[in-house]
C-alpha positions as CSV (number, residue, x, y, z in Angstrom):
1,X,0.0,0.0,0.0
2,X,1.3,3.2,-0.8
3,X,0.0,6.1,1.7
4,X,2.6,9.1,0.6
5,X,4.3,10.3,-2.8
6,X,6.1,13.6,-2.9
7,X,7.1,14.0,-6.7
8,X,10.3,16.5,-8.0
9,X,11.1,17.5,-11.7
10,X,8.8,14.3,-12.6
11,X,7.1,14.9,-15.9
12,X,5.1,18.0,-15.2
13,X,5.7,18.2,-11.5
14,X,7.9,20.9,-10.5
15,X,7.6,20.0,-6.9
16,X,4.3,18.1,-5.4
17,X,3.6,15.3,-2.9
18,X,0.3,13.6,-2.1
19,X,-1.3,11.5,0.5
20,X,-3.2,8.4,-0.2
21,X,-6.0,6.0,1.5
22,X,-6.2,2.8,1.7
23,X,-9.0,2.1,0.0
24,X,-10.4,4.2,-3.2
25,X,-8.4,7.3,-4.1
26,X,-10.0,9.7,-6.6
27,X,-7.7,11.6,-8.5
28,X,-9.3,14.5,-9.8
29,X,-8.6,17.4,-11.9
30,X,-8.8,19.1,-15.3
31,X,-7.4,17.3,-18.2
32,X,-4.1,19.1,-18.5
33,X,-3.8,18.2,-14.4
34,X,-0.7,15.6,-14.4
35,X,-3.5,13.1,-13.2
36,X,-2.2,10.5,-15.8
37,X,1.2,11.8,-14.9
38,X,0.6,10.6,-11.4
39,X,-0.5,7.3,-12.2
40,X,3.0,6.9,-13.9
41,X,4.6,7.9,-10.8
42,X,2.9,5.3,-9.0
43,X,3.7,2.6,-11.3
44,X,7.5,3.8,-11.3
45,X,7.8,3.4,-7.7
46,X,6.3,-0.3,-8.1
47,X,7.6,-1.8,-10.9
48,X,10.7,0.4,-11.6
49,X,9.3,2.0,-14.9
50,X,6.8,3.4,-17.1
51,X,4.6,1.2,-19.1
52,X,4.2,4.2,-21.7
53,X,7.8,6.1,-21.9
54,X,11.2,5.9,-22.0
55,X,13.6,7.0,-18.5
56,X,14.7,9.9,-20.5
57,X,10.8,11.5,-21.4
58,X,10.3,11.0,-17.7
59,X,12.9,13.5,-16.5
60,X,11.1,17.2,-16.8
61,X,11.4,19.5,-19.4
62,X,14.9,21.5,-19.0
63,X,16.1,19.6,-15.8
64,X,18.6,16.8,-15.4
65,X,17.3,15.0,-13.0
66,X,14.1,13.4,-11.6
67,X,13.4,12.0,-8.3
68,X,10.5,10.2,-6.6
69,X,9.8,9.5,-2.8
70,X,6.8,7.1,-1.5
71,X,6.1,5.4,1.8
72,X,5.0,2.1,1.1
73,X,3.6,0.6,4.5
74,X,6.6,0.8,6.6
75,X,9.2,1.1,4.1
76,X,10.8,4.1,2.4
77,X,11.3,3.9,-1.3
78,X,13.5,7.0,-3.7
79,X,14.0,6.5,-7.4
80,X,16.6,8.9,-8.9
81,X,16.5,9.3,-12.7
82,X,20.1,11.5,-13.4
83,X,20.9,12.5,-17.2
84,X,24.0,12.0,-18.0
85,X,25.0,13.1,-21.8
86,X,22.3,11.0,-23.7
87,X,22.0,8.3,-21.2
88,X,19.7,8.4,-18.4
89,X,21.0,6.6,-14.7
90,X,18.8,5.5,-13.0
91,X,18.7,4.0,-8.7
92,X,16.2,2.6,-6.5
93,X,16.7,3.1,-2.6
94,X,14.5,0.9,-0.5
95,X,15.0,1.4,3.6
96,X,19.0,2.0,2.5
97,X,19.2,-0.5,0.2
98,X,20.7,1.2,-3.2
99,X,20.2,-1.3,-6.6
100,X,20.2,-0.4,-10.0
101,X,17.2,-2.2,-10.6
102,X,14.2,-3.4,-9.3
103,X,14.2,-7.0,-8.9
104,X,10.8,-8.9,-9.2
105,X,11.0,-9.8,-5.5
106,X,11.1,-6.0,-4.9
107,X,8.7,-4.7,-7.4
108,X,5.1,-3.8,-5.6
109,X,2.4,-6.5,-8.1
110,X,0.0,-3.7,-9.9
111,X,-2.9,-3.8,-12.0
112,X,-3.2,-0.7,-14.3
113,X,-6.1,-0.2,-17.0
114,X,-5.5,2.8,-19.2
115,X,-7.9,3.6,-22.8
116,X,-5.4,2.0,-24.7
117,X,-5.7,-0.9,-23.2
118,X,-9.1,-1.3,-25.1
119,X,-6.4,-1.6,-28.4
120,X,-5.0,-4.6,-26.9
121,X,-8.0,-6.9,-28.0
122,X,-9.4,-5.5,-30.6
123,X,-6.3,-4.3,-32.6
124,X,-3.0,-5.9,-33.8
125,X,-1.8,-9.6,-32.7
126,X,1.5,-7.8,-31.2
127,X,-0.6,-6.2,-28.6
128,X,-2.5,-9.5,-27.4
129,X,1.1,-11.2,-26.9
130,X,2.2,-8.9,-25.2
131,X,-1.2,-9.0,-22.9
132,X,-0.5,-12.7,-22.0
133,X,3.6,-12.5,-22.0
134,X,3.2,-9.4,-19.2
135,X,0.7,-11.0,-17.2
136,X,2.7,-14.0,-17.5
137,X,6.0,-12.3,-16.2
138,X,4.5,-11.1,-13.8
139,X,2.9,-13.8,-11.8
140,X,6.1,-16.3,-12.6
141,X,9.0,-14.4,-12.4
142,X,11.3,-17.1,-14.3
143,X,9.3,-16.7,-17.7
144,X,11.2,-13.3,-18.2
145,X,14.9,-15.3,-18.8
146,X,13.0,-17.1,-21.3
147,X,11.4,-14.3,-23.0
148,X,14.2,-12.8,-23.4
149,X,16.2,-15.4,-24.6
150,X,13.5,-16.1,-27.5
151,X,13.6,-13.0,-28.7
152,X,17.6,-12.8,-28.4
153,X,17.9,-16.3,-30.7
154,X,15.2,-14.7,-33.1
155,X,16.9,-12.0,-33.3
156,X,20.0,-14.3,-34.5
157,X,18.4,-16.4,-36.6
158,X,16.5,-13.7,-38.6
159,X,20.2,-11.5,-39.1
160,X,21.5,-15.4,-40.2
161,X,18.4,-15.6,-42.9
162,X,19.2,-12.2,-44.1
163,X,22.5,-12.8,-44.5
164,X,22.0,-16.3,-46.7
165,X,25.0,-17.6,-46.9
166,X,25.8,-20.6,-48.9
167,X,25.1,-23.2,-46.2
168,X,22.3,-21.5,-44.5
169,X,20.5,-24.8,-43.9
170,X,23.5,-26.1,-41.9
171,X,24.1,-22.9,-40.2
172,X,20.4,-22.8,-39.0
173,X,20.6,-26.2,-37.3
174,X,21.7,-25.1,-34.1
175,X,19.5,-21.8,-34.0
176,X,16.8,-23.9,-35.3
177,X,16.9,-26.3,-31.8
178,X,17.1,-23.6,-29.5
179,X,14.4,-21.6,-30.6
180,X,11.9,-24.5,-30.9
181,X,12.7,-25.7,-27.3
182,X,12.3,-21.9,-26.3
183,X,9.2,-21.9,-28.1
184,X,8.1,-24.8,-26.4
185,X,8.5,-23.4,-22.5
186,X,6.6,-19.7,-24.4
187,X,3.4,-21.3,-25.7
188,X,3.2,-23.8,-22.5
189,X,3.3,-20.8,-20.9
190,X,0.7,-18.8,-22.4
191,X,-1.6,-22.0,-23.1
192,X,-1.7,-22.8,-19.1
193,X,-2.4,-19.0,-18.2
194,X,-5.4,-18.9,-21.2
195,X,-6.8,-22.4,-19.0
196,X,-6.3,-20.2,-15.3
197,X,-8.0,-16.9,-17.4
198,X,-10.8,-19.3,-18.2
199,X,-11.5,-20.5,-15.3
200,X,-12.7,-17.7,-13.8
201,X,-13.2,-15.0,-17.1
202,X,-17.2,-16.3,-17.5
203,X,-18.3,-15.7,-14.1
204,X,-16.2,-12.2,-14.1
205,X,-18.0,-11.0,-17.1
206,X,-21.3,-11.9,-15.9
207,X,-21.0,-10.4,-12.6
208,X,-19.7,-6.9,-14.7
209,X,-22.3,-6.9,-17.6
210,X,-25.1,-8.9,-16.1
211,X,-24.7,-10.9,-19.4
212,X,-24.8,-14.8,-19.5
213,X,-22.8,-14.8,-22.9
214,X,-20.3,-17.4,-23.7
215,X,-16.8,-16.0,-23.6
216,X,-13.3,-17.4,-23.5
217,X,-9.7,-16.8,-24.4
218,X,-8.3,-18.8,-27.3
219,X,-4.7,-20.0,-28.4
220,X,-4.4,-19.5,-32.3
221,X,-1.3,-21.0,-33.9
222,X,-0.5,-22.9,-36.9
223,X,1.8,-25.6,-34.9
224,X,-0.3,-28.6,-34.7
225,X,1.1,-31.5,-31.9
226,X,3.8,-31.0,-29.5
227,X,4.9,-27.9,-30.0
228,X,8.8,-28.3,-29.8
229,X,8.5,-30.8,-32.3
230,X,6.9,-29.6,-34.8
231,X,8.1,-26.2,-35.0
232,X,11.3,-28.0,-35.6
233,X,10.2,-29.5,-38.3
234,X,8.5,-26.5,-39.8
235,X,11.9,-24.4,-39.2
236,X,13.9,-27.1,-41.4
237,X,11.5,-27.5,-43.7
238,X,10.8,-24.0,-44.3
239,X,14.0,-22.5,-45.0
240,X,13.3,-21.0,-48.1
241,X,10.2,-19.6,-47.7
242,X,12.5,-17.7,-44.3
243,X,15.0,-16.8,-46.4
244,X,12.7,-15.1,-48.8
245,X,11.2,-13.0,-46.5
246,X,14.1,-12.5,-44.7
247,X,12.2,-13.4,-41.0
248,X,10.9,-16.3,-39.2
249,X,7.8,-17.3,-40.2
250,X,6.6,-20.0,-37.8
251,X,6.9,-19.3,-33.8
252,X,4.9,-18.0,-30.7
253,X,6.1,-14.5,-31.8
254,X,3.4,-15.0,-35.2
255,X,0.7,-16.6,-33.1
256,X,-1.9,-14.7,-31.5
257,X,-4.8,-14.9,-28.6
258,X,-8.3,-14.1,-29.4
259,X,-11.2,-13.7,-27.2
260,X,-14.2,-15.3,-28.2
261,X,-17.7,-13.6,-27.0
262,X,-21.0,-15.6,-27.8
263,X,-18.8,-17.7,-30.4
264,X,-17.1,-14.6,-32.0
265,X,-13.8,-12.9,-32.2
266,X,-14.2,-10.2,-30.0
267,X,-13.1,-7.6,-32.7
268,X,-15.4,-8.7,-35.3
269,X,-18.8,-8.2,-33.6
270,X,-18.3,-6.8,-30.3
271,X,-19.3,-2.9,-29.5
272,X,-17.6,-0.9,-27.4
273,X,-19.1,-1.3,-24.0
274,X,-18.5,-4.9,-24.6
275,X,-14.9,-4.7,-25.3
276,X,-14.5,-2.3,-22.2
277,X,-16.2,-4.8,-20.2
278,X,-14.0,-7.7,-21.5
279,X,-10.7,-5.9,-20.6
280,X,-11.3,-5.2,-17.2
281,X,-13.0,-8.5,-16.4
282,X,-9.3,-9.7,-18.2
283,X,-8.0,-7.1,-15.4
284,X,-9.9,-8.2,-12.8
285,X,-8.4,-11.8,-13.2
286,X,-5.1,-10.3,-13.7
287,X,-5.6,-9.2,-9.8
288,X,-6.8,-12.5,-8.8
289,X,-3.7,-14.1,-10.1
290,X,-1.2,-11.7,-8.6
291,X,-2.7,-11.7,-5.4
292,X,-2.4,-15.4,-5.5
293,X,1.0,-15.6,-7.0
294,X,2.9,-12.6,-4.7
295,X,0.7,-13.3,-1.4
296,X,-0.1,-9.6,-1.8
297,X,-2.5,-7.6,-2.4
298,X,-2.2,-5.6,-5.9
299,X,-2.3,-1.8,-6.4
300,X,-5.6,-1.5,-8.7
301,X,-4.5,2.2,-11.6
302,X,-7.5,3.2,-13.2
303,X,-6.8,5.9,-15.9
304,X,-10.4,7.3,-17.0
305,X,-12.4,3.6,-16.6
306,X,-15.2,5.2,-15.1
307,X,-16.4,7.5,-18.0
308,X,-18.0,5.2,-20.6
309,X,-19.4,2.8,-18.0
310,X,-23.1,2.8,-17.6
311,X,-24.7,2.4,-14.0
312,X,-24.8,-1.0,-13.7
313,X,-21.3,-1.7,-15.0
314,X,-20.5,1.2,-12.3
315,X,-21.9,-0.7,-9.8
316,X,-20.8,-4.0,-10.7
317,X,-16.8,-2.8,-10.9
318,X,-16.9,-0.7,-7.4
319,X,-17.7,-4.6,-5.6
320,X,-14.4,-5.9,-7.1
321,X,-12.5,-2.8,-7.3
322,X,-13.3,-1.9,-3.3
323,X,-11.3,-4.7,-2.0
324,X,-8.1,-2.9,-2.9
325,X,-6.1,0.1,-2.8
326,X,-7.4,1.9,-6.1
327,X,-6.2,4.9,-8.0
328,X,-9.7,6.3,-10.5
329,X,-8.6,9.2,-12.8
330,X,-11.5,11.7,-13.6
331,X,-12.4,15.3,-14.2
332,X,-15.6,14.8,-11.9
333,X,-14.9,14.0,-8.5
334,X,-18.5,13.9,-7.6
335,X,-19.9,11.3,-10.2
336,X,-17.3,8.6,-9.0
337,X,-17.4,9.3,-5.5
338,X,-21.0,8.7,-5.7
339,X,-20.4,4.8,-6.0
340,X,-17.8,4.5,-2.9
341,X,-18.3,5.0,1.2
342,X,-14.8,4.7,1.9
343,X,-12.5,7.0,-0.9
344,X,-10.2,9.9,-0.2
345,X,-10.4,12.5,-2.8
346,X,-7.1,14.0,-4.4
347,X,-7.5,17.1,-5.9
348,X,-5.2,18.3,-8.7
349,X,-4.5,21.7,-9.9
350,X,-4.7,22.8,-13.8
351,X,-0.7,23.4,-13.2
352,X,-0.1,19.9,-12.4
């Protein structure tokens, strides 16, 4: 729980600290306020980073450096962002403790819904791998070796193909084994977190739309069988067709995770409400599954959730929502407070 953030040369911060409940916090302010700013902060001082910038567009405009202070339950937490040339340095301090880096022990588990997160179903395949691969990372901390060492030996393999030397084939043979056994831990991966998500998606939707529709996650790929194998296969036998192109063709970086509502692809049929409510019952399970995974409680970001949700959907999302410390962006204080008994209200100022 984090109950105090004092905020200098961050973004659009000058100089600013707040105080926060434990329960619902209402951010609240015009739209050039700094309340998305805020947010950011908040997720910097959990998980070491933005989820939208780089360190660099963090810093504020014409300073060198950027530093962030929060109290989280008994412990004291500074993250110092110092420009140096083009590079960007930056520390965490927690209770003394100076590291470059926020190891996933130390990171705080948070939940964050933001508009664009309505893009991540209903728009590119990139976007719904990444959904599962985050989610994945951050309830088994292991899976990000072996996400990064995917996309380091596709990396290879694609400069190899582009390359095309003479014995290419033979060349590929070692790359070729790697990234299929790679592949292999990836899709088991995503398939067992798409069986948890399902589980307990049905019931989650219902209870936010009042709607008894059929929904699920699906796993699309073009691998049939055990996974390992026969992307082996389809790497040797496909060589050409690689080389061509210039890019691996086969993999879990081309496959792609669709939810399915009353027997359709979400994107084809659904409208917009109905997406809405599909991500953040997709959110709501994401907190289930850290809170079960860390033995903590999650830190609940809601950037502007509140504005296209009718009554009901209101309603339904404060039961869920209530059980945790919640940060709800909105430019009228009064129509979300409405739907909570215990919030504090933080008021922001058109200066940020």
């Amino acid at each position: 729980m984090i109950t105090e953030i004092s905020l200098q040369h961050f973004r659009s911060y000058d100089a600013a600290t707040f105080e926060f409940g434990p329960n619902v916090n209402i951010v609240v302010g015009p739209n050039t306020a700094g309340k998305t700013n805020l947010l950011e902060a908040l997720l910097v001082i959990a998980r070491g980073g933005s989820y939208r910038a780089h360190d660099a567009e963090l810093v504020g405009f014409g300073t060198p450096w950027a530093r962030l202070d929060a109290r989280v339950g008994e412990q004291r937490r500074t993250v110092k962002l110092q420009k140096v040339g083009e590079r960007v340095i930056k520390s965490f301090d927690i209770d003394g403790q100076i590291v470059s880096r926020l190891h996933h022990s130390r990171t705080l588990p948070v939940v964050l819904f933001e508009p664009n997160h309505l893009l991540r179903l209903s728009s590119v395949p990139d976007l719904r791998r990444a959904f599962l691969d985050d989610l994945i990372e951050q309830t088994n901390p292991g899976f990000s070796v072996i996400r990064r060492q995917y996309k380091r030996v596709l990396t290879q393999r694609n400069a190899l193909l582009k390359q095309n030397p003479p014995n290419v084939s033979q060349q590929l043979f070692v790359w070729n084994i790697r990234l299929s056994e790679l592949a292999g831990k990836v899709v088991r991966a995503r398939q067992g977190l798409i069986e948890t998500c399902n589980d307990r998606l049905p019931a989650i939707y219902d209870g936010l739309s009042h709607s008894s529709a059929s929904i699920a996650l699906e796993y699309q790929t073009s691998i049939v069988g055990d996974y390992e194998t026969a992307l082996l296969r389809k790497l040797e036998q496909h060589v050409d067709v690689d080389v061509a192109r210039g890019y691996t063709v086969h993999g879990p970086h081309r496959d792609d995770a669709n939810v399915l509502l009353k027997g359709h692809v979400l994107q084809d049929t659904a409208s917009r409400g109905e997406v809405r409510s599909v991500v953040l019952a997709l959110k709501i399970v994401e907190m289930e599954l850290l809170e079960r995974a860390r033995d903590i409680r999650p830190i609940l970001l809601l950037d502007d959730v509140f504005s296209e949700l009718d009554s009901e959907r209101r309603k339904a999302l404060t039961g869920y929502v209530q059980q945790y410390q919640t940060f709800i962006t909105t430019t009228d204080a009064d129509d979300v407070a409405k739907s909570f008994q215990k919030r504090k209200i933080v008021r922001l100022s058109s200066l940020g």
